[in-house]
N, C-alpha and C positions, 0 to 999 in steps of 0.2 A: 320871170323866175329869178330867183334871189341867185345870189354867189352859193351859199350852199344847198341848197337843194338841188342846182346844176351838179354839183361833185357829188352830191349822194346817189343820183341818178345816173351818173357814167358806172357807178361804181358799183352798183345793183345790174347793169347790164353786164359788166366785165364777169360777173360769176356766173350767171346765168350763161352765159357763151362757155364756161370752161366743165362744165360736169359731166358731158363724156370724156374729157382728159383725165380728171378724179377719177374717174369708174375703172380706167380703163388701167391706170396705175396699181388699184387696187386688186384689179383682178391678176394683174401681173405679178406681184406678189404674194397672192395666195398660193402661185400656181408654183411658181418656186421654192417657197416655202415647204408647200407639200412633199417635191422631188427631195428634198433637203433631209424631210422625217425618213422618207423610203427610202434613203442611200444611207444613212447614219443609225436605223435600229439595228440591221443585221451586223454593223461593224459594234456598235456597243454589245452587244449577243457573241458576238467573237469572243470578245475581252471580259465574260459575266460582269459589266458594270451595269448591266440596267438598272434605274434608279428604284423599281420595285416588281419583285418577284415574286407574287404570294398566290398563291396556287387559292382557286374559289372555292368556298365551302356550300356546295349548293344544301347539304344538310341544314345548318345555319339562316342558310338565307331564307329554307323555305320555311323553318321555324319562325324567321322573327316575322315573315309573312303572314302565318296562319296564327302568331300571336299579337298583333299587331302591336303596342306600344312596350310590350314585356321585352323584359333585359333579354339580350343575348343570352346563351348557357356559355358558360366559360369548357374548353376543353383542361384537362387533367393531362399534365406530365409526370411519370412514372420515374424516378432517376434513382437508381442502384449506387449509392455512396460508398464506394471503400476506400479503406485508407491502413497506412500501419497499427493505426489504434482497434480499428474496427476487425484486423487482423491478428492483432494478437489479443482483444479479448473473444473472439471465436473460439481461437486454441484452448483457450484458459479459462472461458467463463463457469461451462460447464463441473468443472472442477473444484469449484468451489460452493458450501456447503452449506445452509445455516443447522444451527447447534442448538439445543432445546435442552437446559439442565433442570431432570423435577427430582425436588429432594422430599418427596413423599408420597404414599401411593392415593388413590381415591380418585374421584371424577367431579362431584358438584364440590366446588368449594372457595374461600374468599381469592382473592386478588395479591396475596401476599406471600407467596411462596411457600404457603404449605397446605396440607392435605392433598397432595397433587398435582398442583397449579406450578407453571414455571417459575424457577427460582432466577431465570436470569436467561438470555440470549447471547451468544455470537455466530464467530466465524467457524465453519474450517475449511481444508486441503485434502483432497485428493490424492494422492501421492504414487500408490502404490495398489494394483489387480494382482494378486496371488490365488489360484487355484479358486477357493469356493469364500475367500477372503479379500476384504480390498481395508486398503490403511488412511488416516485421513489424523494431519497436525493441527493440532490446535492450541490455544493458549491453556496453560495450568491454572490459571485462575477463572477460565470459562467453565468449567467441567469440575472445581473446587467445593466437595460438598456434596455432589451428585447422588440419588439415590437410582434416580435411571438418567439415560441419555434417549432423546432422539434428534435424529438427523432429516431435516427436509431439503433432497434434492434440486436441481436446478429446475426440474419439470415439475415438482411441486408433491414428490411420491416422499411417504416420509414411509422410515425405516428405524427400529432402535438399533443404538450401537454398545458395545463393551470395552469400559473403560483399561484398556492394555498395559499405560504406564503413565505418569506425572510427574512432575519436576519443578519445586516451586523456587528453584535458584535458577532459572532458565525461564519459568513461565511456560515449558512448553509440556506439552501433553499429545499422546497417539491413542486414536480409538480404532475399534475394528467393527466393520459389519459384512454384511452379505451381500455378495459382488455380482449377486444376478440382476439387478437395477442398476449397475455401474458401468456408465459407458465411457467415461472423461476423466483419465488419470492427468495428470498436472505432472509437466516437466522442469525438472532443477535447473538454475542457471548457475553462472558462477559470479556470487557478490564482491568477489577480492577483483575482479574486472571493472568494477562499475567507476563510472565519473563524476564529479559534482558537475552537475547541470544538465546531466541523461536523464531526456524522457521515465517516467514511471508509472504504471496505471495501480488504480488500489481498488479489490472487486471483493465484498463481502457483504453483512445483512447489517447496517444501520439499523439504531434503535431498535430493532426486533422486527421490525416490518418491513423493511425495503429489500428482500433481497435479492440479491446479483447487483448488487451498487454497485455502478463504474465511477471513478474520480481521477482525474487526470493531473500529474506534477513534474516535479524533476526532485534528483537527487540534492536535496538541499545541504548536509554533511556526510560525511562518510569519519568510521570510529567513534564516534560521540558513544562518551560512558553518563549513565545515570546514575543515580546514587536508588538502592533499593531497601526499603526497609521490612524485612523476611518477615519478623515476630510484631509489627505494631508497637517498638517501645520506643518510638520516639529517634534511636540511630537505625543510622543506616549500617544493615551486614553484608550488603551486596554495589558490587554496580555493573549496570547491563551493559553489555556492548549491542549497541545498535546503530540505525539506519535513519538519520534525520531526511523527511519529505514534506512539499507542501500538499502534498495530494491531503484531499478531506479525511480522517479518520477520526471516525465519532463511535461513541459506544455500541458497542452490535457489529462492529468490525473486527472490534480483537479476535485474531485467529485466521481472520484471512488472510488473501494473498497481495502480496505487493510485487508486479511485474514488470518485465523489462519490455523492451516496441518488439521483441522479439516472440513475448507470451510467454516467456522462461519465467519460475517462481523464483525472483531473486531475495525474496524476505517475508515472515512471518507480519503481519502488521500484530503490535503488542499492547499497545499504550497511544496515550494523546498527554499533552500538557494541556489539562484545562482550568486556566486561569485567564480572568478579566482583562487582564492588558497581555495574552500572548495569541496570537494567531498564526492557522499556520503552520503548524508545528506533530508533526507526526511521528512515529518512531514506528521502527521494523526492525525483528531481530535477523541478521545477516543469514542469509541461510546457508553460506559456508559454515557458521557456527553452531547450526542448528544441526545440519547432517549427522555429526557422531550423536548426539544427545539423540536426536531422532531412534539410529540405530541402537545405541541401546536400550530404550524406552521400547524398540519392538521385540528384542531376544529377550532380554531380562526382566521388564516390566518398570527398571529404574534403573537412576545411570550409576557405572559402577564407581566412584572416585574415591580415591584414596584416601583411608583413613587415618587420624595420628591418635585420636582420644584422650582430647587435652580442652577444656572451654580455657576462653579468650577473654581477655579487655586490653585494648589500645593503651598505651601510656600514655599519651596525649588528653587523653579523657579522664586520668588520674592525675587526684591535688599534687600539689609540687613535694606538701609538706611529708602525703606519704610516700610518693617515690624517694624520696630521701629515708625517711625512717624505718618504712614497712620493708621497701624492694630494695632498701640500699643500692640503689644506681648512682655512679659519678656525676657529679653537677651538670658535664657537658653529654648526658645523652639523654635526648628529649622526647626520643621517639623509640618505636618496639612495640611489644607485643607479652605482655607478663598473662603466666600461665596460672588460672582462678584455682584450677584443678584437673586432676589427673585422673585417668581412668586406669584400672587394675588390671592389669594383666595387656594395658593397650601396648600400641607400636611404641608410646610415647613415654609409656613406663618401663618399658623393657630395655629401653635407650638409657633410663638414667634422669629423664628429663624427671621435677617437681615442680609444687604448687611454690607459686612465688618467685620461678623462676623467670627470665624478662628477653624473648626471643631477638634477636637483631640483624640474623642474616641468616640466608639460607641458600643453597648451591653459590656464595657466594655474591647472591645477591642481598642488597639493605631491605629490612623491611620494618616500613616505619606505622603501619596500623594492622587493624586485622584483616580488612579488605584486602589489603595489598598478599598478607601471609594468605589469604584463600585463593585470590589470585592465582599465585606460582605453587600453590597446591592443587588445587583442578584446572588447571589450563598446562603447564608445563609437568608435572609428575602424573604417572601410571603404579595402579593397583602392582605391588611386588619390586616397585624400585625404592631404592636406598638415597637418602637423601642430609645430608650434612647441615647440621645448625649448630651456630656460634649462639649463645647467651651468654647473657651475666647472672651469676648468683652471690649472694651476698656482697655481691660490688667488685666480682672477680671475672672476667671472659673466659667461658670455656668453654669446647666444643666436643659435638655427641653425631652418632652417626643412627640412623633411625630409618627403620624397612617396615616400607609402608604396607597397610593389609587394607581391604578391602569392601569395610564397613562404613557405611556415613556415619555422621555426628551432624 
């Protein structure tokens, strides 16, 4: 026998001699092993760290049993989501309204707003449960036209309403209807509070059909004026104060409500800028500003503001050559307000004021267009107060004292 097959031969005998020592090692180690699991689950069960804890679903099991290769059924979780948004559209969804303007009567007929057919959709507000009456704001140019109104509540109960008062230097309008379907009046907040960068929800009827739209923003500006143009000629006679947001507001919203995390009505939504390069962009009238117009639009039917009875044109909008020649003004005043005409027997004629005369200040203040003179006439004077204007006539300053009554123009 060769050199190696002697050593392969020792060496096949050496293992054969040792495998009760392997066994016996083995078993030595299982048996310890074992003691190791049964001292250490109870102390992990101490600490809840067991590595898995899942209780058996014998439902499951006997299903995928008796279905043999079919999916499992998945179980269904239930999760109750609230949150402040989801809280204060509760308070406040209800309350808000859509609005159906039909400007004539009939039942079969085209698509075009007349013989009965809506003239146009929005929003409105809730406001106000009085006795066997309830109050509801909305935009003056949603309800502009109206031959009837209806209102479809948040459950879907439609009711007609009666158009109370409108205001189209305001945009804002109150209707009234019958308050035995009315469960969800809508509470004021205060807009002179609000922050740029505060949450704000906007909950009205998009396009005519979605309604109770929730849309979610922040306070994007606070005081932003628009320029308004009343009559379609081109200027503007107004400009609004309002409420910039990015919350969504698309057509079928005007008249809703824009709210605080609280569910307080902090603004009317009014308007949208809809142009090609602007996004974004929303507007609400303050509803600190809206409050008096509100109340008087529900006592009177319109708001009461003081009247002078005088039409207007800006100087600024007048050639150079006739403010020299026509209005006789001095070379260095560029701005004012020259009176086109007067009305007889007005606040404005009783002062002394005429045509052709070119207004420049009043309580002391400059007033350099007409907006600005409408301004400090419905925002700062009351129906019965006396109010001081400086003019020039024929190129001369002189001042006239004027008590004001109680008529629009």
């Amino acid at each position: 026998m060769g050199y190696y097959d002697q050593d392969y031969q020792n060496r096949s005998n050496k293992q054969k001699g040792n495998k009760g020592g392997y066994f016996l090692a083995s078993l030595v180690g299982v048996i310890l092993g074992a003691i190791l699991v049964i001292v250490a689950i109870p102390k992990l069960a101490e600490y809840n760290v067991l590595p898995y804890a899942v209780e058996p679903n014998n439902q499951l099991q006997e299903e995928a049993a008796n279905n043999g290769n079919e999916n499992i059924p998945t179980q269904n979780v239930s999760v109750n989501v609230v949150t402040d948004v989801t809280k204060a559209v509760d308070k406040a969804g209800d309350a808000v309204v859509s609005i159906t303007n039909i400007q004539a009567a009939g039942f079969w007929s085209r698509d075009d707003g007349k013989d009965g057919v809506p003239a146009g959709t929005g929003s409105g507000v809730i406001y106000k449960k009085q006795g066997k009456y309830a109050f509801i704001v909305t935009n003056h140019h949603v309800v502009e036209g109206a031959q009837q109104l209806e209102v479809s509540l948040a459950d879907g109960t439609k009711i007609p309403a009666k158009l109370v008062g409108s205001d189209i230097w305001t945009d804002l309008a109150v209707l009234q209807v019958d308050s035995k379907d009315i469960k969800t009046v809508a509470e004021f907040g205060d807009s002179g509070a609000l922050k740029i960068g505060e949450p704000v929800i906007a909950i009205g009827n998009p396009l005519g059909t979605f309604e109770g739209s929730v849309t979610q923003g922040i306070i994007s500006g606070l005081e932003r004026t628009v320029p308004v143009d009343i009559d379609q000629n081109g200027t503007a006679d107004w400009q609004a104060e309002v409420l910039q947001t990015d919350a969504a507001i698309n057509p079928g919203n005007s008249g809703g409500a824009l709210i605080n995390i609280s569910g307080q009505v902090i603004g009317i939504n009014s308007m949208k800028i809809a142009e090609s390069a602007v996004e974004g962009i929303g507007l609400s009238i303050p509803i600190n500003y809206a409050r008096p117009i509100i109340e008087d639009l529900e006592k009177f039917g319109e708001v009461r503001r003081p009247y002078m009875g005088i039409q207007l044109a800006s100087v600024s909008e007048i050639p150079g050559y006739y403010q020299q020649e026509a209005l006789k003004l001095p070379r260095d005043v560029k701005s004012g307000v020259a009176i086109t005409s007067v009305e007889p027997n007005s606040p404005a004629a009783q002062a002394g004021l005429k045509e052709m005369d070119v207004i420049v200040e009043m309580d002391g203040e400059a007033i350099a267009d007409v907006i600005q003179l409408r301004k400090h006439l419905y925002n700062q004077k009351k129906v019965g107060d006396q109010m001081k204007v400086k003019f020039y006539r024929a190129g001369k300053l002189q001042e006239a004292t004027i008590k004001l009554s109680g008529e629009t123009f």
